[in-house]
N, C-alpha and C positions, 0 to 999 in steps of 0.2 A: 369426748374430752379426756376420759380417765384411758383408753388405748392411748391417744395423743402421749401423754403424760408418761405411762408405762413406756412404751417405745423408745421417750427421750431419755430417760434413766437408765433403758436397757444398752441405749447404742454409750454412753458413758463408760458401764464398765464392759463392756465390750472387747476394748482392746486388752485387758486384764484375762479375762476369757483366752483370746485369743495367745498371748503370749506370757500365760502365768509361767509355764512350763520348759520357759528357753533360758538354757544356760550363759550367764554374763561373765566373762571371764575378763579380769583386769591387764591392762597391758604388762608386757614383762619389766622387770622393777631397773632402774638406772642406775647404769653401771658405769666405774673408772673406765673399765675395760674398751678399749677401741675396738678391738672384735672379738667375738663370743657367737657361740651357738648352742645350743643345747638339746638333746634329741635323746630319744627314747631308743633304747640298743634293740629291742624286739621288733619293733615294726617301723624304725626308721623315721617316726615321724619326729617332724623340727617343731618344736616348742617355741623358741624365740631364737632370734641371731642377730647380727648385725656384721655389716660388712663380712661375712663369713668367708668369701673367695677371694677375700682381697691376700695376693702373696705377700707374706711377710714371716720375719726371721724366727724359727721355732727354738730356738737354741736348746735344752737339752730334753726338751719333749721331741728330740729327735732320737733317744734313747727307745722311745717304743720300736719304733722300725726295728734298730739293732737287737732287740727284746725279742720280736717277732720271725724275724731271720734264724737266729740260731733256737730259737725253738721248732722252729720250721725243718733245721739240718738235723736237729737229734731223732725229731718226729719219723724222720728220714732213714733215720740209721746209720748216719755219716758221720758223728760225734757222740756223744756219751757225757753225761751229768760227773762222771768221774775220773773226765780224764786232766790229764797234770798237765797244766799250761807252763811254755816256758816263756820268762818274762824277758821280754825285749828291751834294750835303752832305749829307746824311740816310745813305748809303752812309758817307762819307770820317771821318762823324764817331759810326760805330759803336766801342763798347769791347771789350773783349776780346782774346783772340786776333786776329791782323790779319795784311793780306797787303800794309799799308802805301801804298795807292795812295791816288792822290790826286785831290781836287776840281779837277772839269771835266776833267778827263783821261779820253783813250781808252785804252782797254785791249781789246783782244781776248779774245772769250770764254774760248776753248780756254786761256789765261793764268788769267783769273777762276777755270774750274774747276778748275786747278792749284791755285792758292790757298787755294782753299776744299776741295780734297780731301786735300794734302802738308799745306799749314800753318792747315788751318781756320779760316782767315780770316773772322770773319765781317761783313770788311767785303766782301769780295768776294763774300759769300754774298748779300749785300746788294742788290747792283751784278746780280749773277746775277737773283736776283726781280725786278725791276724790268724787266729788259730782257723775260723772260717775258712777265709780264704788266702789265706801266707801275705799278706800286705794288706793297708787302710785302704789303697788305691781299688784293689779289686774287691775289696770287702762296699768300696759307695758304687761301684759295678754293677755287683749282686742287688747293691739297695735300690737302683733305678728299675732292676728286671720286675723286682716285688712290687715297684711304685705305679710302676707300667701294669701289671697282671691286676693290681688294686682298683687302677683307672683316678689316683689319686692326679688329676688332672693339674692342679695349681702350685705341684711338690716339684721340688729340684737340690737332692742330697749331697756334698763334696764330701762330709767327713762324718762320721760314725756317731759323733759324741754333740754335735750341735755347735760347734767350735764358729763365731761368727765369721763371714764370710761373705760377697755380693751375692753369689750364687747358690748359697745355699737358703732355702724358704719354703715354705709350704704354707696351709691355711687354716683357719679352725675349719674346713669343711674338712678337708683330705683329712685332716689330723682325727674327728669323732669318727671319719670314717674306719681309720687307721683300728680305734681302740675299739673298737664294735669288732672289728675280725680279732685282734689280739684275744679279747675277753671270752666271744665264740671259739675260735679256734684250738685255744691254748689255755683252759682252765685252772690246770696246775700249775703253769707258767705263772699267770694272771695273779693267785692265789698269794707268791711274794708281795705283790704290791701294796700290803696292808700290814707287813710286818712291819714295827714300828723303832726295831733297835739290829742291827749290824753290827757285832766284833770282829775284826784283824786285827793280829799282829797288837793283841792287849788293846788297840783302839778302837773303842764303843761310839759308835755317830748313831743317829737319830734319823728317821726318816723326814727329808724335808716337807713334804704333805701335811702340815698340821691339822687340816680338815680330819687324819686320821682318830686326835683325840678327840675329838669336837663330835662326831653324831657316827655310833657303833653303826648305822647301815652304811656308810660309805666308808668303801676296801681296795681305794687306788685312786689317783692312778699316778702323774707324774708332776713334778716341778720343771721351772727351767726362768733361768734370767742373766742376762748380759746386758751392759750399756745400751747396748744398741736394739737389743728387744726388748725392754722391759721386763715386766712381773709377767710370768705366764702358769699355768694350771691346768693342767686337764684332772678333772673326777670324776668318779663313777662313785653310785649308791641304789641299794636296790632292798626296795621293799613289797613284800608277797610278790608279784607278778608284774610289778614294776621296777627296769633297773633305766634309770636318765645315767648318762654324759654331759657333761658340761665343759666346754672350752673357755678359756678366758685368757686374751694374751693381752699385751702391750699395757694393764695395769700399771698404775703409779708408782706403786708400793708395796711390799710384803704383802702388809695386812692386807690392802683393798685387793690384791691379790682372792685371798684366801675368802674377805665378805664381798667379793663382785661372786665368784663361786658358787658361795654356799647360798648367797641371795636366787641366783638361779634354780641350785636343787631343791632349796627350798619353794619356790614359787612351783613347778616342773610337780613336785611332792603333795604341795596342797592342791593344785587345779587341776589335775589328771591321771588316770589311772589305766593301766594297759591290763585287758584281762585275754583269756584265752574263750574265743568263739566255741571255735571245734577242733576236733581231734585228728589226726590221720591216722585214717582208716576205719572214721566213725561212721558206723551204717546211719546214711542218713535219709535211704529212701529205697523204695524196689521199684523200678520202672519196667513198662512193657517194652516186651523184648519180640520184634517180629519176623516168622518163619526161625526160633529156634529152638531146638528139641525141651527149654523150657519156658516159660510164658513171662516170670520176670528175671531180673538181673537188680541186685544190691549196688549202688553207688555210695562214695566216700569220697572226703576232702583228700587231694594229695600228699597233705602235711596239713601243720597245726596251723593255727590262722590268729593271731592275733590282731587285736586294734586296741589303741592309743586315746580315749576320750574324758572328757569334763566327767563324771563319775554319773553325774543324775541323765545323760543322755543315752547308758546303757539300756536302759530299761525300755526307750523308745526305738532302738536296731529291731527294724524288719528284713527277713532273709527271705530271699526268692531262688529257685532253679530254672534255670535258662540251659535247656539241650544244645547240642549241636543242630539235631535233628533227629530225627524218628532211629530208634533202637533197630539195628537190623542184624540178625544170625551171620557171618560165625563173628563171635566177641571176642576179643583176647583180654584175659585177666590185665588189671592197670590200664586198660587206655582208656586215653581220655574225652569222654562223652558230654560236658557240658562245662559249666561253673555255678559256684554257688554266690550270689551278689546280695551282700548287707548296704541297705538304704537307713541315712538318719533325713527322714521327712520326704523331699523328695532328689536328695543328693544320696550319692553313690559313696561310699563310703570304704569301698574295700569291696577284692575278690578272691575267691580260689578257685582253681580249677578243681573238676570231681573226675574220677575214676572208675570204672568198673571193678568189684569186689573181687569177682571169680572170671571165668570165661566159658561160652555160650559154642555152643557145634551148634550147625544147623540143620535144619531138617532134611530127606533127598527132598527127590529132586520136585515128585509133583507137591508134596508136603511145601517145598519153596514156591513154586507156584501159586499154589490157591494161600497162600500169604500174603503174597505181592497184591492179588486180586484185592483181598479184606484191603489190605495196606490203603490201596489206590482210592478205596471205597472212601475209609475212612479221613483219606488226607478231604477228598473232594465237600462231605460233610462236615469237616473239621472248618475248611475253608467260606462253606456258603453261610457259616453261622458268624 
């Protein structure tokens, strides 16, 4: 009777046993925003979204593109931070948001893209395309070859600055996709976007990003709003080894703007944390090497490896090596012999591929022989077990 008893008590808290340990994560918090995504710039993973592919109008978050372009041409060596823009009527007599410069006037790019990054000028956005590529026309040219190389799948640019238009649109997918290469590729670029004041010409504008007074980790990224697209926002914020993205278009309003946003970084912030696995080029093991002149060979991740998780599921990644296949003489330094695969439970979580550290000569010729023989031996033994 008292087993009886025990048993029933025990199967009770049983499932507590069973699932003390599993992370409950709340859904993502409701937002004005018609579509939104948010992802983690390291390891790509999506936090939450909605409607993310749906095409619709980016209006001056199409400034990154142009952002990313002529950092692209300098990187190049095709332009220069100091060179003297001359300013076009077609430029001087754009509407909008303005960075107030003026007809037949020089201006220095490094200025221009101040303008166009703090106070989204889009005259200076203007003056930007032109000096690129000597016209806007061939400057949304160049923006479809980037869009295309990007594989920004649901993007379609007419003009530089986000000027509404039917054919001009993109998505918050292409668009986080967009600011994850800007922020990788272009650091120093990237680095204006959290300046929070612009002078020309004695006039001081503000950067429109309010999120930038509101919480010192987040250092970009853009504004954008027109009739016809609404409130739109892309940020970024990045704390120890976590930086999130968050898109938010088609908002109601400034504000919910800016708390559809920050509600995301915020959620993104407390539920998740991106840490760094391993290293490239971390000696992570010596495997036997057969028939060559040494017995093992050092393997290493090809690059770093990050993942993206609820913070208390670290602790439960289990890592495994999976070969190609049996190590054989001659090796060349860097190639690649297997991967390394992290499991949370019995889900796959992430891989890298591994590397050879150094590289292996093989033995002659009968030294190759009686290798193969052990080889042959050992796969046979390997196999009846």
């Amino acid at each position: 009777m008292l087993k009886k008893v025990y048993y029933f008590v025990l199967s009770l808290f049983f499932p507590i046993f069973m699932f003390g340990n599993e992370s409950f994560i709340p859904d993502p918090p409701s937002l004005s925003s018609e579509n939104y995504i948010l992802i983690d710039s390291n390891t790509n993973r999506v936090l939450a979204k909605l409607n993310a592919d749906e095409k619709i109008e980016p209006a001056s978050i199409t400034k990154i593109m142009t952002g990313y372009i002529v950092s692209d041409q300098i990187q190049d060596g095709f332009l220069s931070l100091d060179d003297q823009v001359l300013i076009s009527e077609n430029c001087w007599r754009k509407k909008g948001s303005r960075m107030f410069i003026e007809e037949s006037s020089r201006v220095s790019l490094l200025d221009l893209i101040k303008g166009m990054v703090i106070q989204s000028g889009n005259d200076a956005t203007c003056a930007i395309a032109e000096h690129v590529a000597g016209s806007e026309d061939n400057f949304v040219d160049l923006m479809m070859r980037y869009a295309n190389r990007m594989e920004l799948t649901n993007t379609s640019f007419v003009n530089p600055s986000g000027w509404p238009h039917p054919e001009h649109y993109s998505s918050a997918q292409d668009i986080a996709k967009l600011s994850m290469l800007l922020i990788k590729d272009f650091p120093e670029h990237y680095s204006l976007y959290k300046e929070k004041w612009f002078t020309y010409n004695n006039i001081r504008q503000r950067n429109r990003n309010a999120l930038l007074w509101q919480d010192d980790s987040i250092d970009g990224l853009k504004t954008g709003h027109t009739e016809s697209a609404g409130f739109c926002l892309v940020s970024s914020g990045v704390r120890e080894q976590t930086r999130l993205i968050a898109v938010t278009l088609k908002s109601n309003s400034e504000k919910s703007r800016l708390t559809d946003n920050r509600r995301l970084l915020d959620y993104g912030f407390r539920y998740f944390r991106t840490k760094k696995l391993v290293n490239k080029g971390q000696n992570i093991k010596e495997e036997q090497v057969w028939g060559g002149e040494v017995e093992k060979v050092a393997i290493a991740p090809i690059g770093d490896f990050y993942l993206t998780l609820p913070l208390r599921d670290f602790k439960k990644i289990e890592s495994f090596i999976s070969l190609n296949d049996y190590l054989q003489a001659p090796i060349l330094e860097d190639e690649i012999v297997g991967k390394m695969i992290f499991k949370l439970g019995e889900e796959e979580v992430g891989s890298i591929d591994l590397v050879t550290v150094n590289k292996v000569s093989s033995l002659g010729l009968f030294g190759r022989a009686w290798s193969n023989i052990k080889l042959l031996v050992y796969r046979f033994l390997m196999e009846e077990e």
